[in-house]
PDB file of N, CA, C, O and CB in Angstrom:
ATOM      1  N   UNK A   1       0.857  -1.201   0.000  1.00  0.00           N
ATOM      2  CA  UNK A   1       0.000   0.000   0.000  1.00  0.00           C
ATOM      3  C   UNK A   1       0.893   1.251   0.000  1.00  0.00           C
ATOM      4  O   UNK A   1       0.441   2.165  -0.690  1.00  0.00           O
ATOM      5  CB  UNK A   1      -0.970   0.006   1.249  1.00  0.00           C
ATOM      6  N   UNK A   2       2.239   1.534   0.714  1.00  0.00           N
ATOM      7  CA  UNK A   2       2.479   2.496   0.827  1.00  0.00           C
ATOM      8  C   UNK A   2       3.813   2.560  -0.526  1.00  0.00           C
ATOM      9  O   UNK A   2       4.352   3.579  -0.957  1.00  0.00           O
ATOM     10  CB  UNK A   2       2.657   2.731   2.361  1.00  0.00           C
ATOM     11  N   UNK A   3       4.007   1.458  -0.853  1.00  0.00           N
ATOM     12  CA  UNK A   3       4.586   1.686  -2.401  1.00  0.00           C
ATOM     13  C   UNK A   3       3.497   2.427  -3.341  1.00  0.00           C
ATOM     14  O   UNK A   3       4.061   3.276  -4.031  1.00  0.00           O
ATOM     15  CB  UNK A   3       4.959   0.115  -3.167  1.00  0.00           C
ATOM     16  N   UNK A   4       2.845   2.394  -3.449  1.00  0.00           N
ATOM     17  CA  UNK A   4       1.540   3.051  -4.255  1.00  0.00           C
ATOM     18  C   UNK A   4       1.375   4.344  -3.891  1.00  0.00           C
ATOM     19  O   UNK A   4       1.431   5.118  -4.846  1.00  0.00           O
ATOM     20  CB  UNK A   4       0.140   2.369  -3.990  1.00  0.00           C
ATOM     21  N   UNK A   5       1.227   4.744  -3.038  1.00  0.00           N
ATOM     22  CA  UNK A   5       1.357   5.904  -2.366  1.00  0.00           C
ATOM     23  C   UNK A   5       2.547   6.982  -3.225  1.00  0.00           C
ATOM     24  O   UNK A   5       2.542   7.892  -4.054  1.00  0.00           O
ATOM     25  CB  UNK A   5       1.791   5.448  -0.798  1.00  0.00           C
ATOM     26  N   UNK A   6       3.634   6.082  -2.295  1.00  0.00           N
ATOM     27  CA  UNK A   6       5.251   6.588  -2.926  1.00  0.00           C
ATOM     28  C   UNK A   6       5.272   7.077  -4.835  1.00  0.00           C
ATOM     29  O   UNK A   6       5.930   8.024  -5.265  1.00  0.00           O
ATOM     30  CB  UNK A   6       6.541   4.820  -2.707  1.00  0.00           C
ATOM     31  N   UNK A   7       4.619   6.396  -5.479  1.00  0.00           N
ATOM     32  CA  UNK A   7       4.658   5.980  -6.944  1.00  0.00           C
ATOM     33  C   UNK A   7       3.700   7.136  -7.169  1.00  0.00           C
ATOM     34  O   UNK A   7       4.156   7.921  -8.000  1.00  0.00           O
ATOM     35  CB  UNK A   7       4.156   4.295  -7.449  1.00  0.00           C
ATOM     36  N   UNK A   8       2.653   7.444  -6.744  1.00  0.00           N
ATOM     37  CA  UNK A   8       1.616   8.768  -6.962  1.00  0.00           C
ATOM     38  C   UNK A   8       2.557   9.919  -6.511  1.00  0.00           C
ATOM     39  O   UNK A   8       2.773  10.889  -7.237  1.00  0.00           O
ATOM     40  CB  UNK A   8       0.023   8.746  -5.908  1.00  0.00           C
ATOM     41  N   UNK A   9       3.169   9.750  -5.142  1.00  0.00           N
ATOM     42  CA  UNK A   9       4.180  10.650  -5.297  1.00  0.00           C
ATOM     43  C   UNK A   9       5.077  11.443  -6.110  1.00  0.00           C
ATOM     44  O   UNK A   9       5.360  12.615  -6.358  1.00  0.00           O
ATOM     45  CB  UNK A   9       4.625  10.334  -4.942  1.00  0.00           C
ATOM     46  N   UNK A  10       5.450  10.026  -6.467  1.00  0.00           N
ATOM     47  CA  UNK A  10       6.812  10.407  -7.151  1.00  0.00           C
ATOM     48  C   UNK A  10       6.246  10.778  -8.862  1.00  0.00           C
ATOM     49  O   UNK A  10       7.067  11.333  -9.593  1.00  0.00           O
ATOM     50  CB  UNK A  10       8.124   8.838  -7.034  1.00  0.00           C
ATOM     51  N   UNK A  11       4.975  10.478  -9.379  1.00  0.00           N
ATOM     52  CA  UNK A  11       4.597  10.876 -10.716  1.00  0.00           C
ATOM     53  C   UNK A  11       4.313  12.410 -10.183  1.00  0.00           C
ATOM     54  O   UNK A  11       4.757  13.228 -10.989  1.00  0.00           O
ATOM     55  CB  UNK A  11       3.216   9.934 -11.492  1.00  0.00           C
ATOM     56  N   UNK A  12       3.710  12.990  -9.075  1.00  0.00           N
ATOM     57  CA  UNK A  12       3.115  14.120  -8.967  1.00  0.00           C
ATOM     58  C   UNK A  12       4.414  15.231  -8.918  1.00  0.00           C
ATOM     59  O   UNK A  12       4.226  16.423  -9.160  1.00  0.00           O
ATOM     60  CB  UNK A  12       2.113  14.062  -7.691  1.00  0.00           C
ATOM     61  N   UNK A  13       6.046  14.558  -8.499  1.00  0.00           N
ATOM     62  CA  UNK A  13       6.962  14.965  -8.367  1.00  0.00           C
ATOM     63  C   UNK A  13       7.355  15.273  -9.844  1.00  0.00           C
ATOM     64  O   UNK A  13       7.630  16.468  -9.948  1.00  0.00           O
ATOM     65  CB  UNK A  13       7.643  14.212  -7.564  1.00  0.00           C
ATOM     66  N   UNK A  14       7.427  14.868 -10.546  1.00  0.00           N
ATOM     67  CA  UNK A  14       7.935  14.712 -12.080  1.00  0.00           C
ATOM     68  C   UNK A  14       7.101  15.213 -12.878  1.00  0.00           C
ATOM     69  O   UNK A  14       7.682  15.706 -13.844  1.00  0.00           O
ATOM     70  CB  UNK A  14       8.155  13.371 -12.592  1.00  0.00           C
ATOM     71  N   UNK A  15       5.554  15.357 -12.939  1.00  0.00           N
ATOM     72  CA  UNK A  15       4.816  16.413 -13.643  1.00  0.00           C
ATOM     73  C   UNK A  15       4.985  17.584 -12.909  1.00  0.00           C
ATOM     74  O   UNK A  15       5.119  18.390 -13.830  1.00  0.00           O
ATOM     75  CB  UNK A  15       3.373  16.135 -13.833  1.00  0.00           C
ATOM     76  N   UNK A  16       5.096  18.422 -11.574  1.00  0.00           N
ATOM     77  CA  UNK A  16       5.568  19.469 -11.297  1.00  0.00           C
ATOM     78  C   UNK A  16       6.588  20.243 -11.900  1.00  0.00           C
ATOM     79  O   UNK A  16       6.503  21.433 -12.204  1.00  0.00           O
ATOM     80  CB  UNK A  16       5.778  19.316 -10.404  1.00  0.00           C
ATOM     81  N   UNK A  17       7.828  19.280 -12.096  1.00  0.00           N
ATOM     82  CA  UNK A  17       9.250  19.636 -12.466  1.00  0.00           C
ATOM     83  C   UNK A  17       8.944  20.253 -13.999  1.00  0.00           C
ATOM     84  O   UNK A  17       9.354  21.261 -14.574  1.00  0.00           O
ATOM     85  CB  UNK A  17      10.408  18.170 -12.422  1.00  0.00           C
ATOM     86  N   UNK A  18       8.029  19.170 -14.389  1.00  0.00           N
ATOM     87  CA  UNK A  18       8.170  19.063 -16.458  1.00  0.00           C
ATOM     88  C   UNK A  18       7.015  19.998 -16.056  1.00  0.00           C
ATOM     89  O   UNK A  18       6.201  19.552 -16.866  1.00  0.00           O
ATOM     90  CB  UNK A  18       7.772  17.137 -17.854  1.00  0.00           C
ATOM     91  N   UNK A  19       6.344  20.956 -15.412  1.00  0.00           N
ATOM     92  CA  UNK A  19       5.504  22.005 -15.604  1.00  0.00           C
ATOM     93  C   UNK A  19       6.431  23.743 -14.891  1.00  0.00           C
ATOM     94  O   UNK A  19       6.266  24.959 -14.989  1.00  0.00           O
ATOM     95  CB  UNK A  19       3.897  21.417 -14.680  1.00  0.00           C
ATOM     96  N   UNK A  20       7.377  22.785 -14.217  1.00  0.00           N
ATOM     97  CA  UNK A  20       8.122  24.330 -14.206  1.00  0.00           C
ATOM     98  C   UNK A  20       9.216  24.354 -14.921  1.00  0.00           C
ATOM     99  O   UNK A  20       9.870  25.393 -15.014  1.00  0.00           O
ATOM    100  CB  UNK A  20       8.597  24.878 -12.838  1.00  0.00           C
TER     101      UNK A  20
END
C-alpha cells in the first residue's frame, strides 16, 4: 500500500518539475 502511495508521489513529483 504504501509503495503506491510513494509511486503517486513520485509521478506528482515529475509532472511538477516538467511544468516548471
Amino acid at each position: 500500500m504504501s509503495q503506491m502511495i510513494g509511486r503517486v508521489i513520485w509521478e506528482k513529483n515529475i509532472k511538477t518539475r516538467y511544468l516548471k
